[in-house]
C-alpha positions as CSV (number, residue, x, y, z in Angstrom):
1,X,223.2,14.2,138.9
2,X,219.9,14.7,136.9
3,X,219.9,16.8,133.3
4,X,216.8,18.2,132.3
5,X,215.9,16.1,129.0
6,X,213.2,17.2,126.4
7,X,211.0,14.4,125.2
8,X,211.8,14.2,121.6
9,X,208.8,11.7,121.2
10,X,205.7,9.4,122.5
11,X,204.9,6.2,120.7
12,X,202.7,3.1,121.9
13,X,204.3,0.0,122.6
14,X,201.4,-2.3,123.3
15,X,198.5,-2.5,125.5
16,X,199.2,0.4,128.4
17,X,202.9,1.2,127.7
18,X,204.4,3.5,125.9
19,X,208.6,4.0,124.3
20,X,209.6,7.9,125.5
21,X,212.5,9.4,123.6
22,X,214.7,11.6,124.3
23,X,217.0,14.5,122.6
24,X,220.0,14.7,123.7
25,X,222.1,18.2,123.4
26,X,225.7,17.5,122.2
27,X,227.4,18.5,125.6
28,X,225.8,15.4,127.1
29,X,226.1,13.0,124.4
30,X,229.1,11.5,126.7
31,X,227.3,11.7,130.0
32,X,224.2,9.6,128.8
33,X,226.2,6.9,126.4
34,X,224.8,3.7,128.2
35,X,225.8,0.0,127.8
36,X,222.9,-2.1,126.5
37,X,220.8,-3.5,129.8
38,X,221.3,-0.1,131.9
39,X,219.0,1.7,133.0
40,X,217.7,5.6,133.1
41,X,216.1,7.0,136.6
42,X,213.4,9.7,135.6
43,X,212.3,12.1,138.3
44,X,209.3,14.2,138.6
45,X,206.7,16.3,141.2
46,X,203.7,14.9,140.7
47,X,200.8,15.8,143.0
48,X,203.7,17.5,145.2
49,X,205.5,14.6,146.0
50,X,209.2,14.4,144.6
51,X,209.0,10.9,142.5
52,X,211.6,8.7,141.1
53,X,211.5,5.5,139.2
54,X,213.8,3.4,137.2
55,X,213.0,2.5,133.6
56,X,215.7,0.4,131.0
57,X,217.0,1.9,128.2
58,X,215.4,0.3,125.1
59,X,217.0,2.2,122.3
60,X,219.1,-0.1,119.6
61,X,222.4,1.3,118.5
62,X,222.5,4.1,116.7
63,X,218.5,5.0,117.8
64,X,217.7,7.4,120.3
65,X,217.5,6.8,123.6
66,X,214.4,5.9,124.2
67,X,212.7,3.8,127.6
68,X,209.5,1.6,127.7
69,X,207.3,2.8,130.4
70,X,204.0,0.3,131.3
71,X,201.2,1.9,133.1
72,X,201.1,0.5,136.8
73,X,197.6,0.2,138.2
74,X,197.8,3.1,140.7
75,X,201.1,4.1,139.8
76,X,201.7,8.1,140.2
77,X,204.8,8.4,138.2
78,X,203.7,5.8,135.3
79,X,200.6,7.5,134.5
80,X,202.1,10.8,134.7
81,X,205.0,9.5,132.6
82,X,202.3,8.2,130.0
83,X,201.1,11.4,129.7
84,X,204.4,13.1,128.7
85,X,204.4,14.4,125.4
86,X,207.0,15.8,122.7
87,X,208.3,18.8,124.1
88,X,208.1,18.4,127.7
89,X,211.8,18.3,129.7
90,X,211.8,16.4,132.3
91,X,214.8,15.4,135.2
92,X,216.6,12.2,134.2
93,X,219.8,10.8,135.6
94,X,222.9,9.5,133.7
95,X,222.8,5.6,132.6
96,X,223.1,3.2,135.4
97,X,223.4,-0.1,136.0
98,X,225.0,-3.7,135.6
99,X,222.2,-5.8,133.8
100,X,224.8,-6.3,130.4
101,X,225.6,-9.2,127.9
102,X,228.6,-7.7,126.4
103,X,231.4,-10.1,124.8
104,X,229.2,-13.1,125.1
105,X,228.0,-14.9,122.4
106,X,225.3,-17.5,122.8
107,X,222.4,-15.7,125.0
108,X,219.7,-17.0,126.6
109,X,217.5,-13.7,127.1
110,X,214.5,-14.7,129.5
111,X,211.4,-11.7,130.0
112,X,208.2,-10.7,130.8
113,X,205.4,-8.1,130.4
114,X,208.0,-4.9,130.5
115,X,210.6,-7.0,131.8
116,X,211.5,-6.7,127.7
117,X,212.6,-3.3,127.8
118,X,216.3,-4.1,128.1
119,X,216.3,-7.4,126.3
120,X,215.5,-5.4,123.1
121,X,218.5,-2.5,123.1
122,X,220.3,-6.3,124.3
123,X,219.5,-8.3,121.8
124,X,220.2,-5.8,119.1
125,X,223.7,-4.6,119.9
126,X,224.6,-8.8,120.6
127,X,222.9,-9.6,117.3
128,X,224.6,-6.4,115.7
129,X,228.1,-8.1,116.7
130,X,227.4,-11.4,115.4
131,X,226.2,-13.4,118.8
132,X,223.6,-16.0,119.0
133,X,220.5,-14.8,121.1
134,X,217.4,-16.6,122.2
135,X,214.3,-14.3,123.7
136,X,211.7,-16.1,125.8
137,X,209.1,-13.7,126.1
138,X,205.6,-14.0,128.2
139,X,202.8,-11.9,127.9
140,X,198.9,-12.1,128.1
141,X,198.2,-11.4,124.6
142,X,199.5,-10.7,121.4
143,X,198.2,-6.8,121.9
144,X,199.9,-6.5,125.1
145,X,203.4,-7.5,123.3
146,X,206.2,-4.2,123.9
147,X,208.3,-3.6,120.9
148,X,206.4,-6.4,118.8
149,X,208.0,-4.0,115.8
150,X,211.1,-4.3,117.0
151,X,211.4,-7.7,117.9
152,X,210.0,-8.7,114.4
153,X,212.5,-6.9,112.4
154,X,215.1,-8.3,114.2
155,X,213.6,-11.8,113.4
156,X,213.3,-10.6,109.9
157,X,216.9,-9.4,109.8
158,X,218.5,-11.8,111.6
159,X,216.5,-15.1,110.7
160,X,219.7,-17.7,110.8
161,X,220.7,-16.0,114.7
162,X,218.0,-15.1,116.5
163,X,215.3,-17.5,117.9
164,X,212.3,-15.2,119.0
165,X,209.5,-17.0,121.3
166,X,206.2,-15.5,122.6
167,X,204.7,-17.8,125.3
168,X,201.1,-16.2,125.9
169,X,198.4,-16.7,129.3
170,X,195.2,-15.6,127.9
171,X,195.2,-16.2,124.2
172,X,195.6,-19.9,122.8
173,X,198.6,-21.4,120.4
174,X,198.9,-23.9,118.4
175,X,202.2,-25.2,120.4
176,X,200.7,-26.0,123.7
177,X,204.1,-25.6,125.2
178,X,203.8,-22.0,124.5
179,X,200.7,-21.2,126.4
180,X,200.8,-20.1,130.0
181,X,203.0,-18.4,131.8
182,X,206.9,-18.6,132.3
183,X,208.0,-20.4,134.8
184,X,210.9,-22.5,136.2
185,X,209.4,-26.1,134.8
186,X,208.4,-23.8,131.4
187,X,211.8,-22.6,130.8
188,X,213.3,-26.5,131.4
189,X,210.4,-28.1,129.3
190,X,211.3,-25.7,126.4
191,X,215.0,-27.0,126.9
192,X,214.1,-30.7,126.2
193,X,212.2,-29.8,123.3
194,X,215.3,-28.4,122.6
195,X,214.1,-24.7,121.6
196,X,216.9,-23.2,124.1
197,X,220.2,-24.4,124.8
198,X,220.7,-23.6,128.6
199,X,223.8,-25.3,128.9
200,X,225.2,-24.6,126.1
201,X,224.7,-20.8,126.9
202,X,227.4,-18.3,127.7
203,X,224.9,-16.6,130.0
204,X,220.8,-16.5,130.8
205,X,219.8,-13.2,131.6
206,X,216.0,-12.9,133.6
207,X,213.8,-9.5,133.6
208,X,210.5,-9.4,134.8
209,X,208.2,-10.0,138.3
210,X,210.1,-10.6,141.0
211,X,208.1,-14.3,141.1
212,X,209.3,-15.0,137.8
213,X,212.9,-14.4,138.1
214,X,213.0,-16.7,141.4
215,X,211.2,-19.6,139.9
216,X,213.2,-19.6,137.1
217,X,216.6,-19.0,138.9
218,X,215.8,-22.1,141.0
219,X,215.5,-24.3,138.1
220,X,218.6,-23.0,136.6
221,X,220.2,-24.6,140.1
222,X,222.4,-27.9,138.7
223,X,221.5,-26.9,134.7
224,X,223.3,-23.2,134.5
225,X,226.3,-22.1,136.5
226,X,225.2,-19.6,138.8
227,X,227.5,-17.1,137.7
228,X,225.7,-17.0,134.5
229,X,222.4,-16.4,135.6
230,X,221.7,-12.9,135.9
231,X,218.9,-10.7,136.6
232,X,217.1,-7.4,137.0
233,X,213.8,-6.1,138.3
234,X,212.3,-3.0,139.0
235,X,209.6,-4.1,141.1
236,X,208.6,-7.2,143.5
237,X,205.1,-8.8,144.4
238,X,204.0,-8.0,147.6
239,X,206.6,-9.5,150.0
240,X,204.8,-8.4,153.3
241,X,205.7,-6.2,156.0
242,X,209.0,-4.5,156.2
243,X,211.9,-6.6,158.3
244,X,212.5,-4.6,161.9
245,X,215.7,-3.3,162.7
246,X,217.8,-5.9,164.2
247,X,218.6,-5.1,168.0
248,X,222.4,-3.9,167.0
249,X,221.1,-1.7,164.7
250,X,218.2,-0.4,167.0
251,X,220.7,0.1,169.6
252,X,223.2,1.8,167.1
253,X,220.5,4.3,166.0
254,X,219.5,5.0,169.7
255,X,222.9,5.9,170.6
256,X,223.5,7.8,167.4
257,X,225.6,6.8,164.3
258,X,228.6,8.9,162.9
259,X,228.3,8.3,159.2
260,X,230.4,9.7,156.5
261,X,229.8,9.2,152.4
262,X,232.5,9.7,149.6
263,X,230.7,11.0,146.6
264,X,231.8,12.0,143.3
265,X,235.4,12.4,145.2
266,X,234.2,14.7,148.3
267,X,233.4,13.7,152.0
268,X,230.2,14.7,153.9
269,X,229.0,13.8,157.2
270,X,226.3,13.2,158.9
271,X,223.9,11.3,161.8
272,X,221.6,8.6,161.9
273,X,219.7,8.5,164.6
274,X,216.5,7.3,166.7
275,X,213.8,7.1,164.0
276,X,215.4,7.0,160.7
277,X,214.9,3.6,158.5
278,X,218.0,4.0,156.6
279,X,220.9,5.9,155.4
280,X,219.3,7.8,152.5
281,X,216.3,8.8,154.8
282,X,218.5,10.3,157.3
283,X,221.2,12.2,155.3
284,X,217.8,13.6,153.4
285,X,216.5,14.7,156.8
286,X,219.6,16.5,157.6
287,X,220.0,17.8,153.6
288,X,222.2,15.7,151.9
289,X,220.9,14.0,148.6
290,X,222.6,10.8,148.3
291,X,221.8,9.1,145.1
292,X,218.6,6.5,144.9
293,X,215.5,5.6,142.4
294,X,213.5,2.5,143.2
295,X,214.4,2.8,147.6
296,X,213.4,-0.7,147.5
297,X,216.6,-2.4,147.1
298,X,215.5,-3.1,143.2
299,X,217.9,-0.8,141.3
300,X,221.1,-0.5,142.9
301,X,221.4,3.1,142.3
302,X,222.4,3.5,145.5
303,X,225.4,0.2,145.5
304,X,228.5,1.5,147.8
305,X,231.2,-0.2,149.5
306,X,231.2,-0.2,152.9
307,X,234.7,0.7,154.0
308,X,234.5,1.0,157.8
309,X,232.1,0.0,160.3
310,X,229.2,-3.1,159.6
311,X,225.6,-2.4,158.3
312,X,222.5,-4.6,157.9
313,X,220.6,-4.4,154.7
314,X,216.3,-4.9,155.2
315,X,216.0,-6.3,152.0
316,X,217.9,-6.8,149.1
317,X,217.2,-8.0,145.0
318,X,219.6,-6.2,143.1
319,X,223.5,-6.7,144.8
320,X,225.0,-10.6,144.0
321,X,226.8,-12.1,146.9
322,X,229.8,-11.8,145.6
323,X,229.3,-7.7,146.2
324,X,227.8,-8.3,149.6
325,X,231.4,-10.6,150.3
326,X,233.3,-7.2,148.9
327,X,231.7,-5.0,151.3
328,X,229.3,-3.5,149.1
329,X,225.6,-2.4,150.5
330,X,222.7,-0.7,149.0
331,X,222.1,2.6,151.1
332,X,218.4,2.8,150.9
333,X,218.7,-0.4,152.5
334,X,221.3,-0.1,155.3
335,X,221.2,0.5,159.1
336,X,224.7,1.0,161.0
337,X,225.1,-1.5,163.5
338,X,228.5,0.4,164.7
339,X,228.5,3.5,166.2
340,X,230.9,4.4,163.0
341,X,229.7,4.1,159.6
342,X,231.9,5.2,156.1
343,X,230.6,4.5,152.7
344,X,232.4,5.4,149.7
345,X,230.0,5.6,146.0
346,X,232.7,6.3,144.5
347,X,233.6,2.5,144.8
348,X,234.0,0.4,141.6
Protein backbone atom coordinates (compact mmCIF):
# COMPACT_ATOMS: atom_id res chain seq x y z
CA UNK A 1 0.00 0.00 0.00
CA UNK A 2 1.49 3.44 -0.96
CA UNK A 3 1.31 6.70 1.71
CA UNK A 4 1.52 9.97 0.22
CA UNK A 5 4.97 11.33 1.71
CA UNK A 6 5.98 15.08 1.59
CA UNK A 7 9.59 15.61 0.61
CA UNK A 8 11.07 17.21 3.63
CA UNK A 9 14.32 17.92 1.51
CA UNK A 10 16.63 17.91 -1.81
CA UNK A 11 20.34 17.77 -1.40
CA UNK A 12 23.17 16.81 -4.11
CA UNK A 13 24.95 13.73 -3.73
CA UNK A 14 27.50 13.92 -6.47
CA UNK A 15 27.63 14.34 -10.14
CA UNK A 16 23.72 13.71 -11.35
CA UNK A 17 22.24 12.27 -8.15
CA UNK A 18 20.54 13.61 -5.61
CA UNK A 19 19.50 12.21 -1.46
CA UNK A 20 15.39 12.94 -1.20
CA UNK A 21 14.06 13.07 2.37
CA UNK A 22 11.21 12.49 3.61
CA UNK A 23 8.80 13.52 6.78
CA UNK A 24 7.15 11.12 8.17
CA UNK A 25 3.72 11.85 10.14
CA UNK A 26 3.77 9.98 13.59
CA UNK A 27 0.87 7.48 12.56
CA UNK A 28 3.36 5.96 10.03
CA UNK A 29 6.50 6.12 11.94
CA UNK A 30 5.81 2.08 12.35
CA UNK A 31 4.74 1.41 8.85
CA UNK A 32 8.04 2.89 7.28
CA UNK A 33 10.66 1.63 10.10
CA UNK A 34 13.06 -0.23 7.54
CA UNK A 35 16.04 -2.50 8.27
CA UNK A 36 19.33 -1.08 6.88
CA UNK A 37 19.72 -2.52 3.01
CA UNK A 38 15.74 -2.21 2.20
CA UNK A 39 14.51 -0.45 -0.07
CA UNK A 40 11.51 2.31 -0.77
CA UNK A 41 9.33 2.01 -4.15
CA UNK A 42 8.31 5.68 -5.23
CA UNK A 43 5.47 5.98 -7.66
CA UNK A 44 4.46 8.84 -9.81
CA UNK A 45 2.38 9.98 -13.25
CA UNK A 46 4.75 11.40 -15.28
CA UNK A 47 3.82 12.35 -18.86
CA UNK A 48 0.52 10.12 -18.14
CA UNK A 49 2.15 7.04 -17.61
CA UNK A 50 1.74 5.40 -14.00
CA UNK A 51 5.68 4.92 -13.04
CA UNK A 52 7.31 3.01 -10.35
CA UNK A 53 10.94 2.50 -9.44
CA UNK A 54 12.82 1.19 -6.59
CA UNK A 55 15.42 3.28 -4.78
CA UNK A 56 17.48 2.03 -1.22
CA UNK A 57 17.05 3.60 1.84
CA UNK A 58 20.18 5.61 2.65
CA UNK A 59 19.30 7.22 5.89
CA UNK A 60 21.80 6.29 9.09
CA UNK A 61 20.09 5.63 12.31
CA UNK A 62 18.42 8.10 13.86
CA UNK A 63 18.40 10.44 10.24
CA UNK A 64 15.58 10.73 8.22
CA UNK A 65 14.71 8.65 5.75
CA UNK A 66 16.19 9.68 2.99
CA UNK A 67 16.98 7.67 -0.68
CA UNK A 68 19.85 8.37 -3.30
CA UNK A 69 18.34 8.82 -6.60
CA UNK A 70 21.04 9.04 -9.84
CA UNK A 71 19.76 10.53 -13.00
CA UNK A 72 19.44 7.70 -15.74
CA UNK A 73 20.15 8.85 -19.21
CA UNK A 74 16.52 8.84 -20.52
CA UNK A 75 15.07 7.81 -17.42
CA UNK A 76 11.35 9.34 -16.98
CA UNK A 77 10.98 8.77 -13.33
CA UNK A 78 14.73 9.79 -12.35
CA UNK A 79 14.58 13.04 -13.84
CA UNK A 80 11.30 13.71 -12.65
CA UNK A 81 12.42 12.48 -9.21
CA UNK A 82 15.48 15.03 -9.51
CA UNK A 83 13.23 17.54 -9.90
CA UNK A 84 11.22 17.03 -6.62
CA UNK A 85 11.54 19.68 -4.29
CA UNK A 86 10.79 20.35 -0.47
CA UNK A 87 7.14 20.30 -0.25
CA UNK A 88 6.07 18.12 -2.83
CA UNK A 89 4.10 14.62 -1.51
CA UNK A 90 4.58 12.01 -3.52
CA UNK A 91 3.19 8.01 -3.40
CA UNK A 92 5.77 5.80 -1.69
CA UNK A 93 5.34 2.28 -0.52
CA UNK A 94 6.40 0.78 2.97
CA UNK A 95 10.18 -0.50 3.30
CA UNK A 96 10.90 -3.64 1.42
CA UNK A 97 13.35 -5.98 0.93
CA UNK A 98 16.08 -8.58 2.00
CA UNK A 99 19.50 -6.90 0.99
CA UNK A 100 20.60 -6.76 5.23
CA UNK A 101 23.85 -7.31 7.21
CA UNK A 102 22.27 -7.48 10.55
CA UNK A 103 24.17 -9.58 13.52
CA UNK A 104 27.26 -9.99 11.39
CA UNK A 105 30.32 -8.58 12.28
CA UNK A 106 33.18 -8.47 9.82
CA UNK A 107 31.60 -7.09 6.38
CA UNK A 108 32.85 -7.03 3.21
CA UNK A 109 30.51 -4.26 1.55
CA UNK A 110 31.27 -4.31 -2.38
CA UNK A 111 29.47 -1.11 -4.63
CA UNK A 112 29.26 0.94 -7.41
CA UNK A 113 28.13 4.20 -8.96
CA UNK A 114 24.59 4.27 -6.86
CA UNK A 115 24.92 0.83 -6.06
CA UNK A 116 26.20 2.81 -2.62
CA UNK A 117 22.97 3.82 -1.51
CA UNK A 118 22.36 1.00 0.84
CA UNK A 119 25.91 0.32 1.77
CA UNK A 120 25.86 3.69 3.52
CA UNK A 121 22.47 3.37 5.94
CA UNK A 122 24.58 -0.47 6.16
CA UNK A 123 27.68 0.48 7.11
CA UNK A 124 26.47 2.96 9.64
CA UNK A 125 24.01 0.91 11.75
CA UNK A 126 26.99 -2.24 11.53
CA UNK A 127 29.59 0.31 12.55
CA UNK A 128 27.09 1.83 15.15
CA UNK A 129 27.02 -1.72 16.83
CA UNK A 130 30.61 -2.30 16.92
CA UNK A 131 31.18 -4.64 13.60
CA UNK A 132 34.11 -4.50 11.32
CA UNK A 133 33.10 -3.14 7.78
CA UNK A 134 35.16 -2.86 4.56
CA UNK A 135 33.52 -0.58 1.51
CA UNK A 136 34.92 -1.17 -1.89
CA UNK A 137 33.59 1.57 -3.84
CA UNK A 138 34.00 2.26 -7.81
CA UNK A 139 33.26 5.30 -9.47
CA UNK A 140 34.47 7.53 -12.41
CA UNK A 141 35.69 10.33 -10.42
CA UNK A 142 36.07 11.73 -7.31
CA UNK A 143 32.94 14.35 -8.27
CA UNK A 144 30.73 11.58 -9.13
CA UNK A 145 31.34 9.92 -5.43
CA UNK A 146 27.38 9.57 -3.60
CA UNK A 147 27.52 10.39 0.10
CA UNK A 148 31.41 11.30 -0.14
CA UNK A 149 30.15 13.30 3.30
CA UNK A 150 28.93 10.59 4.70
CA UNK A 151 31.32 8.11 3.98
CA UNK A 152 34.11 10.48 5.28
CA UNK A 153 32.73 11.04 8.58
CA UNK A 154 32.32 7.64 9.18
CA UNK A 155 36.08 7.14 8.30
CA UNK A 156 36.71 10.05 10.57
CA UNK A 157 34.58 8.46 13.39
CA UNK A 158 35.35 5.18 13.10
CA UNK A 159 39.10 5.19 11.97
CA UNK A 160 40.28 1.82 13.99
CA UNK A 161 36.85 -0.22 12.16
CA UNK A 162 36.18 0.94 9.05
CA UNK A 163 38.40 0.50 5.99
CA UNK A 164 36.93 2.85 3.23
CA UNK A 165 38.33 2.34 -0.58
CA UNK A 166 37.52 4.34 -3.69
CA UNK A 167 38.78 2.53 -6.77
CA UNK A 168 38.19 5.26 -9.67
CA UNK A 169 37.99 4.68 -14.01
CA UNK A 170 38.72 8.01 -15.27
CA UNK A 171 40.83 9.95 -12.76
CA UNK A 172 44.48 8.51 -11.81
CA UNK A 173 45.79 7.31 -8.18
CA UNK A 174 48.69 6.96 -6.85
CA UNK A 175 47.94 3.07 -5.92
CA UNK A 176 47.66 1.64 -9.30
CA UNK A 177 45.52 -1.14 -7.87
CA UNK A 178 42.93 1.38 -7.25
CA UNK A 179 42.42 2.56 -10.73
CA UNK A 180 39.85 1.01 -13.07
CA UNK A 181 36.96 -0.59 -12.56
CA UNK A 182 35.68 -3.28 -10.08
CA UNK A 183 35.76 -6.42 -11.17
CA UNK A 184 36.12 -10.10 -10.20
CA UNK A 185 40.25 -10.25 -10.66
CA UNK A 186 40.03 -6.46 -8.89
CA UNK A 187 38.24 -7.53 -5.87
CA UNK A 188 40.76 -10.92 -5.53
CA UNK A 189 43.97 -8.67 -6.32
CA UNK A 190 42.91 -6.29 -3.46
CA UNK A 191 42.58 -9.62 -1.25
CA UNK A 192 46.38 -10.57 -1.80
CA UNK A 193 47.38 -7.23 -1.09
CA UNK A 194 45.58 -7.94 1.80
CA UNK A 195 43.24 -4.69 1.87
CA UNK A 196 40.04 -7.08 2.39
CA UNK A 197 39.75 -10.21 4.19
CA UNK A 198 37.25 -12.34 2.00
CA UNK A 199 37.57 -15.28 3.89
CA UNK A 200 37.85 -14.12 6.87
CA UNK A 201 34.41 -12.30 6.26
CA UNK A 202 31.03 -13.12 7.87
CA UNK A 203 29.40 -12.06 4.64
CA UNK A 204 30.28 -9.93 1.20
CA UNK A 205 27.46 -8.01 0.15
CA UNK A 206 27.51 -6.69 -3.91
CA UNK A 207 25.31 -3.56 -5.22
CA UNK A 208 25.75 -2.18 -8.43
CA UNK A 209 25.37 -3.11 -12.49
CA UNK A 210 24.19 -6.19 -13.00
CA UNK A 211 27.84 -6.90 -14.83
CA UNK A 212 29.50 -6.11 -11.83
CA UNK A 213 27.76 -8.22 -9.39
CA UNK A 214 28.20 -11.42 -11.77
CA UNK A 215 31.87 -10.93 -12.26
CA UNK A 216 32.50 -10.54 -8.88
CA UNK A 217 30.18 -13.36 -7.64
CA UNK A 218 32.11 -15.75 -9.97
CA UNK A 219 35.33 -14.98 -8.35
CA UNK A 220 33.90 -15.35 -5.01
CA UNK A 221 33.21 -19.26 -6.37
CA UNK A 222 36.04 -21.51 -4.08
CA UNK A 223 37.16 -18.10 -1.94
CA UNK A 224 33.51 -17.14 -0.09
CA UNK A 225 30.76 -19.61 0.78
CA UNK A 226 28.09 -18.94 -1.45
CA UNK A 227 25.65 -18.43 1.23
CA UNK A 228 27.56 -15.43 2.13
CA UNK A 229 27.60 -13.72 -0.98
CA UNK A 230 24.73 -11.58 -1.38
CA UNK A 231 23.41 -9.05 -3.73
CA UNK A 232 21.01 -6.51 -4.99
CA UNK A 233 20.35 -4.55 -8.14
CA UNK A 234 17.95 -2.37 -9.45
CA UNK A 235 18.79 -2.52 -12.93
CA UNK A 236 20.71 -4.92 -15.58
CA UNK A 237 22.73 -4.17 -18.83
CA UNK A 238 20.99 -4.96 -21.76
CA UNK A 239 20.41 -8.62 -21.64
CA UNK A 240 18.60 -8.96 -25.14
CA UNK A 241 15.31 -9.92 -26.17
CA UNK A 242 12.74 -11.17 -23.72
CA UNK A 243 12.74 -15.26 -23.25
CA UNK A 244 9.28 -16.71 -25.07
CA UNK A 245 6.84 -18.50 -23.24
CA UNK A 246 7.70 -22.01 -23.03
CA UNK A 247 5.17 -24.23 -24.94
CA UNK A 248 3.35 -25.39 -21.39
CA UNK A 249 2.90 -22.12 -20.56
CA UNK A 250 1.72 -20.94 -24.15
CA UNK A 251 -0.64 -23.78 -24.02
CA UNK A 252 -1.72 -22.93 -20.42
CA UNK A 253 -2.49 -19.39 -21.43
CA UNK A 254 -4.40 -20.48 -24.59
CA UNK A 255 -6.60 -22.69 -22.61
CA UNK A 256 -6.97 -20.15 -19.88
CA UNK A 257 -5.46 -20.22 -16.30
CA UNK A 258 -7.53 -20.10 -13.00
CA UNK A 259 -5.38 -18.01 -10.73
CA UNK A 260 -6.02 -17.10 -7.22
CA UNK A 261 -3.67 -14.61 -4.91
CA UNK A 262 -3.67 -14.38 -1.01
CA UNK A 263 -2.97 -10.80 -0.11
CA UNK A 264 -2.70 -9.02 2.98
CA UNK A 265 -4.93 -12.15 4.40
CA UNK A 266 -7.84 -11.98 1.53
CA UNK A 267 -8.38 -14.14 -1.67
CA UNK A 268 -9.05 -12.79 -5.17
CA UNK A 269 -9.34 -14.44 -8.42
CA UNK A 270 -8.73 -14.13 -11.51
CA UNK A 271 -7.64 -15.30 -15.48
CA UNK A 272 -4.69 -15.33 -17.39
CA UNK A 273 -5.24 -15.78 -20.61
CA UNK A 274 -4.09 -15.68 -24.52
CA UNK A 275 -1.97 -12.55 -24.55
CA UNK A 276 -0.91 -11.72 -21.20
CA UNK A 277 3.09 -11.85 -20.34
CA UNK A 278 2.55 -12.46 -16.73
CA UNK A 279 0.61 -12.58 -13.66
CA UNK A 280 0.78 -8.88 -12.64
CA UNK A 281 -0.16 -7.83 -16.33
CA UNK A 282 -3.22 -9.85 -16.33
CA UNK A 283 -4.77 -9.36 -12.89
CA UNK A 284 -4.11 -5.42 -13.93
CA UNK A 285 -6.05 -5.98 -17.08
CA UNK A 286 -8.96 -7.44 -15.23
CA UNK A 287 -8.44 -4.68 -12.03
CA UNK A 288 -6.58 -6.10 -9.51
CA UNK A 289 -3.31 -4.37 -8.31
CA UNK A 290 -0.98 -6.87 -7.19
CA UNK A 291 2.13 -5.40 -5.74
CA UNK A 292 5.34 -4.66 -8.05
CA UNK A 293 8.16 -1.83 -8.71
CA UNK A 294 11.10 -2.65 -10.93
CA UNK A 295 8.63 -5.68 -13.30
CA UNK A 296 11.92 -6.79 -14.32
CA UNK A 297 12.56 -9.42 -11.88
CA UNK A 298 15.22 -6.81 -9.99
CA UNK A 299 13.29 -5.96 -6.73
CA UNK A 300 11.41 -8.76 -5.56
CA UNK A 301 8.48 -6.64 -4.57
CA UNK A 302 6.46 -8.94 -5.98
CA UNK A 303 8.29 -12.53 -4.19
CA UNK A 304 5.30 -15.09 -3.39
CA UNK A 305 5.13 -18.63 -2.74
CA UNK A 306 3.66 -20.67 -5.10
CA UNK A 307 1.29 -23.05 -3.19
CA UNK A 308 -0.53 -24.94 -5.90
CA UNK A 309 0.00 -25.46 -9.44
CA UNK A 310 3.79 -24.85 -11.32
CA UNK A 311 4.87 -21.49 -12.99
CA UNK A 312 7.90 -20.52 -15.14
CA UNK A 313 9.72 -17.45 -14.31
CA UNK A 314 11.24 -15.27 -17.78
CA UNK A 315 13.94 -13.98 -16.02
CA UNK A 316 15.02 -13.70 -12.67
CA UNK A 317 18.01 -11.47 -10.46
CA UNK A 318 16.56 -10.97 -7.21
CA UNK A 319 15.06 -14.59 -5.65
CA UNK A 320 18.20 -17.11 -4.31
CA UNK A 321 17.67 -20.72 -5.11
CA UNK A 322 17.05 -21.62 -2.02
CA UNK A 323 13.49 -19.57 -2.50
CA UNK A 324 12.97 -20.90 -5.89
CA UNK A 325 13.50 -24.73 -4.00
CA UNK A 326 10.70 -23.32 -1.39
CA UNK A 327 8.29 -22.53 -4.01
CA UNK A 328 8.64 -19.04 -4.13
CA UNK A 329 8.33 -16.96 -7.68
CA UNK A 330 8.41 -13.40 -8.63
CA UNK A 331 4.90 -12.55 -10.17
CA UNK A 332 5.98 -10.01 -12.65
CA UNK A 333 7.90 -12.86 -13.79
CA UNK A 334 5.61 -15.88 -13.84
CA UNK A 335 3.52 -17.71 -16.49
CA UNK A 336 1.12 -20.75 -15.24
CA UNK A 337 2.05 -23.82 -16.83
CA UNK A 338 -1.10 -25.60 -15.07
CA UNK A 339 -4.44 -24.78 -15.81
CA UNK A 340 -4.47 -23.94 -11.80
CA UNK A 341 -2.46 -21.37 -10.31
CA UNK A 342 -2.55 -20.09 -6.26
CA UNK A 343 -0.02 -17.69 -4.97
CA UNK A 344 -0.08 -16.56 -1.50
CA UNK A 345 2.12 -12.81 -0.73
CA UNK A 346 1.30 -13.30 2.36
CA UNK A 347 4.14 -15.99 2.49
CA UNK A 348 7.21 -15.52 4.80
Amino acid sequence: MFHDLTVSAVRPEGEGAVAISFDLPEALRETYAFRPGQYLTLRATVDGQDLRRSYSIASEPGQPLTVGVKRVEGGAFSTFAQGLRPGDRIAVMPPEGRFTCEGAERIVLIAAGSGITPMVAMASDALARGAEVVLVYGNRATPSIMFREALDALKDRYMDRFTLIHVLSREPQDVALLNGRIDGDKVLALARAGAVDLAGADGVWLCGPGGMIDDVAAALEGVVPPERIHFERFYTEDTGPRPEASAAAQAAAASGVAVEVVLDGARRSFRVEAGDDNVVDAAARQGLELPFSCKGGMCCTCRCKVVEGTAEMAVNYSLESWEIDAGFTLACQARPTTDRLVLDFDAA
